[in-house]
N, C-alpha and C positions, 0 to 999 in steps of 0.2 A: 619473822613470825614463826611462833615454834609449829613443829608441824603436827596433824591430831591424827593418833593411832590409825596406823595400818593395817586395812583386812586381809585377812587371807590371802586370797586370792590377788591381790595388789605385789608388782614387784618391787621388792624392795632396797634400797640401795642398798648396791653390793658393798658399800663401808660399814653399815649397822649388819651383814651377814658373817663378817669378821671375827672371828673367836679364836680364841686362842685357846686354847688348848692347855691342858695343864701340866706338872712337870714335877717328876721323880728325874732325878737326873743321874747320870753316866759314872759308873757300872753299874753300881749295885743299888736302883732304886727302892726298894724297900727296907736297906738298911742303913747307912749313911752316905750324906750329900758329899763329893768332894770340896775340895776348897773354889771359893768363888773369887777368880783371877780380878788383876786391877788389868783396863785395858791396854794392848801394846804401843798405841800409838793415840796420838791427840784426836779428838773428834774435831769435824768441821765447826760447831759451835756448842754452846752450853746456855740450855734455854731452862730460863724460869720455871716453877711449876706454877699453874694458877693454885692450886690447893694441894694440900698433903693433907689426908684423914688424920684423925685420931687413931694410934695403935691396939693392935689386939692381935698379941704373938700369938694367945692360945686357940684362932681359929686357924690357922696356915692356911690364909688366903690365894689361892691358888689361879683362877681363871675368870672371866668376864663376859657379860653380857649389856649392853645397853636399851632400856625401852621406854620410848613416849608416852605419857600417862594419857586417861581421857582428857583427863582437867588439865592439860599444858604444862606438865612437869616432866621431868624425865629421870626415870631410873635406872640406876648401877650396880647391876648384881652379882657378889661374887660367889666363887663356891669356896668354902671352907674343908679343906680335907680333914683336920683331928678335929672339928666339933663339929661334922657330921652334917652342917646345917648349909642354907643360904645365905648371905649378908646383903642387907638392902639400903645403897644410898642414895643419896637425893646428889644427882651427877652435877649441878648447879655450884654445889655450895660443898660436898663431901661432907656433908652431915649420915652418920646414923641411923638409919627410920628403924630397921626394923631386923628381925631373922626369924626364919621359916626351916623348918621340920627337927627333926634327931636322928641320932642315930638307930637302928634300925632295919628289918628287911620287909618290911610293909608299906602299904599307901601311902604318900608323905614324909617318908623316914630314909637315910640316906647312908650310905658305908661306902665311903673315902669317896665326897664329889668332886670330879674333876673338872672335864670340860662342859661348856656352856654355849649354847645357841638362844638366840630369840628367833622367829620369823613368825611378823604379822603377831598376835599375842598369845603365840603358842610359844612354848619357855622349854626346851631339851635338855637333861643336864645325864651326864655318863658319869653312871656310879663304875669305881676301878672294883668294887671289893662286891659290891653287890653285880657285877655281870651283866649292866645293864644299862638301858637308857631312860628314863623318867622323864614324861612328859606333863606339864602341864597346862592352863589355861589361865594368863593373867586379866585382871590383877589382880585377881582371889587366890591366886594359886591353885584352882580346882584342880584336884589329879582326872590324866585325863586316861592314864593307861601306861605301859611299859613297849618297850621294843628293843627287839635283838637280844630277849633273856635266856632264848634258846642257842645263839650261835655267839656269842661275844663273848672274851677270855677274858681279858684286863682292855677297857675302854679307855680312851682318854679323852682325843679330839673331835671335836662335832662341825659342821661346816654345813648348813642347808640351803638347795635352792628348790627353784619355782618351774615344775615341768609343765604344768599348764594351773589352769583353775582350781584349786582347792586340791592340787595334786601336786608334794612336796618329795625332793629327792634327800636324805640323811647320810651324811657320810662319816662312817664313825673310824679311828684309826684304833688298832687292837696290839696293842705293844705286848705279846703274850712273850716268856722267857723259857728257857730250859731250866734255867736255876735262879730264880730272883736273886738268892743270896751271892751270889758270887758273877749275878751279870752275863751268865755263859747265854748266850742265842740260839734260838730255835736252830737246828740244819737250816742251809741255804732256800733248799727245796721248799722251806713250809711259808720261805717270807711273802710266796701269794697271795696268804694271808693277813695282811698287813692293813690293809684298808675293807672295811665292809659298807656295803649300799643298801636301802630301804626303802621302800616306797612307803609314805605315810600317806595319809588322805582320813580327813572330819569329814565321818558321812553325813548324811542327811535329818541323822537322829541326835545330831553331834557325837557319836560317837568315834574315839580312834583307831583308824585300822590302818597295819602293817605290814609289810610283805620282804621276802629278805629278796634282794635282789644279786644275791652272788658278793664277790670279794677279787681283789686284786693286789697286785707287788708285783715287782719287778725281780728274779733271782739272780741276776746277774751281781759279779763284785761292783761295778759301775754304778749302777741302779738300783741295788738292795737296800729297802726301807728298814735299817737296822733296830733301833731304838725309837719308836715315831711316838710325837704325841699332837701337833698343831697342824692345824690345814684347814686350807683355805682355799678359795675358789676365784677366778673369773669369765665368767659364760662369754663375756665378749670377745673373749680371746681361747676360748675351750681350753684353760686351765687351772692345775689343780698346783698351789706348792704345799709341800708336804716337809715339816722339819724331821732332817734324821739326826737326834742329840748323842750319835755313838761317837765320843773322840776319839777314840783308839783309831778309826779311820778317819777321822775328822768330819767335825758336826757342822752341818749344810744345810741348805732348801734345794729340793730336789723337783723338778720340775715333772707333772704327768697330765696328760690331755683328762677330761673329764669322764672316758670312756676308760681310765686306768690303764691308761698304755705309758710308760718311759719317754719322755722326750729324747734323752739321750744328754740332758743337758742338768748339770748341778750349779749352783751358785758359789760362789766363790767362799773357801772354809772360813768360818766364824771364830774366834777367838776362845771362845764359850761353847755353852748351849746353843742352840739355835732356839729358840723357843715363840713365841706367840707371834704371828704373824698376819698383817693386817690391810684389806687394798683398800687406798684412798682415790674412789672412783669421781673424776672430774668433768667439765662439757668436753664436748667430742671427743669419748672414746679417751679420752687424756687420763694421767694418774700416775700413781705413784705406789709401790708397796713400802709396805715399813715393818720391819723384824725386828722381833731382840736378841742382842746378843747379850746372854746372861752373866752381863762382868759387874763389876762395882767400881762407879760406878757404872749402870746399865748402859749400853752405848746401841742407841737403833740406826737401824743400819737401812738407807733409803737407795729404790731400786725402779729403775724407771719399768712403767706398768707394761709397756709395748713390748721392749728388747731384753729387759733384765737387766741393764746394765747398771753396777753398781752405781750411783751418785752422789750421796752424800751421808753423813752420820752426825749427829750431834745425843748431847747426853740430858741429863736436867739438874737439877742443883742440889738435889735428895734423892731420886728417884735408883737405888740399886738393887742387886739382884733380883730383877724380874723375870718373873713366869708368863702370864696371860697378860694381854692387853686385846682392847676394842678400840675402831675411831666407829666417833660418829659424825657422818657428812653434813647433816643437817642442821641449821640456824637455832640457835635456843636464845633468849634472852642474854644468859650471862656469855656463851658462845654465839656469834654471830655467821660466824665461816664454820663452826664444830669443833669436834675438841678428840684430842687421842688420850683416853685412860689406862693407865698401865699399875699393876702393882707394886707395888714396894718390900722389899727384902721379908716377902709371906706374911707379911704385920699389917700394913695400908697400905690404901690405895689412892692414886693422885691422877693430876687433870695437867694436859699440855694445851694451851689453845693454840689451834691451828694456823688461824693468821701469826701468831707467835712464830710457829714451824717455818712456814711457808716464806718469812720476812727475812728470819734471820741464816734460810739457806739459800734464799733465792729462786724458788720454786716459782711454776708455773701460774699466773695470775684467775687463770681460768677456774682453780684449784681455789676459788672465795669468793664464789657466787652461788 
């Protein structure tokens, strides 16, 4: 039974809070991408895609969101960094519907979107070039206001949760440089920086309102959020992973409690990018994360949800150089257990079903109900 939009104030599962985040990659993001490595070693398996969209090089499809329509459909939305806009598909079938805004520094209008959030049918998407975060309300798209246009340098990753009723926490990660051009890093000292918090809250009049609630990083060599763009959350474990895509020290998920403290602990180095990262939250407390590592083709890398410990990887049969990915936990029609969305080499965007995932790595059966 597909499930019917969730309000506000409803918590939402933590796998449709999943974003990924989006991706200039290491060095020199704003100028050219390095080469995108074949993987070193075989993956655990190579799973089908249910669908691969139709292409469209000239939007650089970049990050993802998933949301349940009124009427029992569900949509896929990504953001487009060179045509400025949003891309909307029907997550079913990877059909087309629709795009939303231009480019732009006005209501509506967009310069370089990166990352993407849903919660409840509020829609966040962080513009890199406009300094900010753009809030909407679907499935009209109504603008509902901006946040963090005052304190945010270069935005990328978004990750929301649920601090009480109608009062939501935004965490945006702010990959700011000393020199785009040449990749050089803020000083150690500024990587405090690195991650910023916000209280959002739709008052009573619907209107939104924002509060900046501080910023954090780690400045240690161990701990410093060098190159961030994805991050992601789990409240039942008060943790945040956060990808750092600097290879020159090798590109990781780094582990930090919710309150932006350092665990002490990084994940084992990626091949690639680290890039979109996503928890497949199951009964009791069970799960899984799943990362990309940005090779060709894409090889996701599977992390048990408790200990971290690495588990499994498998690839898909098209699906390379990816940036964002989203799962969604919830039963659809064409998904019955949910489905993980990832994009495709910044052209399209494709569908993994999860019982697929889960079969052919041997995954937890709890993980498909």
């Amino acid at each position: 039974m597909t499930p019917s939009r969730p309000a506000l104030g409803q918590l939402a599962l933590g796998a449709c809070l999943t974003l990924l985040a989006a991706c200039a990659t290491a060095p020199a993001p704003h100028t050219s991408a390095p080469q995108v490595p074949a993987p070193k070693t075989a993956v655990d398996a190579v799973i089908a895609e249910a669908w691969v969209s139709t292409e469209s090089p000239e939007d650089e499809l970049d990050s993802l969101a998933v949301w349940p329509t009124e009427d029992g459909h569900l949509w896929l939305i990504a953001t487009a960094k060179s045509s400025h806009r949003l891309v909307v598909y029907d997550a079913e079938t990877g059909q087309r519907l629709r795009s939303v805004g231009e480019r732009g520094e006005g209501v509506s209008q967009f310069n370089r979107p990166n990352g993407i959030a849903v919660y409840g049918d509020l829609l966040f998407v962080a513009e890199r070039d406009n300094h900010r975060v753009q809030v909407f309300r679907l499935p009209d798209f109504t603008p509902m206001g901006f946040v963090g246009q005052d304190v945010l340098r270069v935005p990328y990753g978004l990750w929301v949760r649920e601090n009480g009723p109608d009062d939501l926490e935004l965490f945006v990660t702010d990959s700011f440089m000393a020199d785009f051009r040449t990749g050089e890093l803020p000083p150690m000292g500024e990587l405090d920086q690195r991650v910023k918090r916000f209280e959002v809250q739709v008052d009573g009049q619907g209107k939104l309102q924002s509060k900046y609630l501080g910023a954090f990083g780690d400045t240690s060599e161990a701990g410093a959020l060098r190159m961030v763009e994805s991050i992601a959350g789990d409240s039942i474990n008060d943790r945040l992973l956060i990808a750092d895509e600097d290879r020159r020290v090798g590109s990781t998920l780094r582990e930090y409690t919710l309150e932006g403290l350092y665990r002490a602990r990084s994940l084992p180095l990626f091949d690639a990018d680290a890039e979109g990262v996503a928890l497949w939250a199951c009964d009791s407390g069970e799960g899984y994360w799943i990362a990309v590592d940005q090779l060709r083709p894409t090889v996701f890398r599977i992390f048990d949800r408790t200990n971290l410990q690495p588990l499994k990887t498998f690839s898909g049969q098209v699906v390379a150089n990816t940036d964002g990915q989203v799962l969604y936990a919830a039963g659809t029609p064409r998904f019955p257990a949910g489905a993980l969305f990832a994009l495709h080499d910044d052209k399209a965007v494709a569908a993994f079903d999860l019982r697929d995932v889960a079969r052919a790595l041997g995954l937890s059966d709890r993980c498909m109900r």
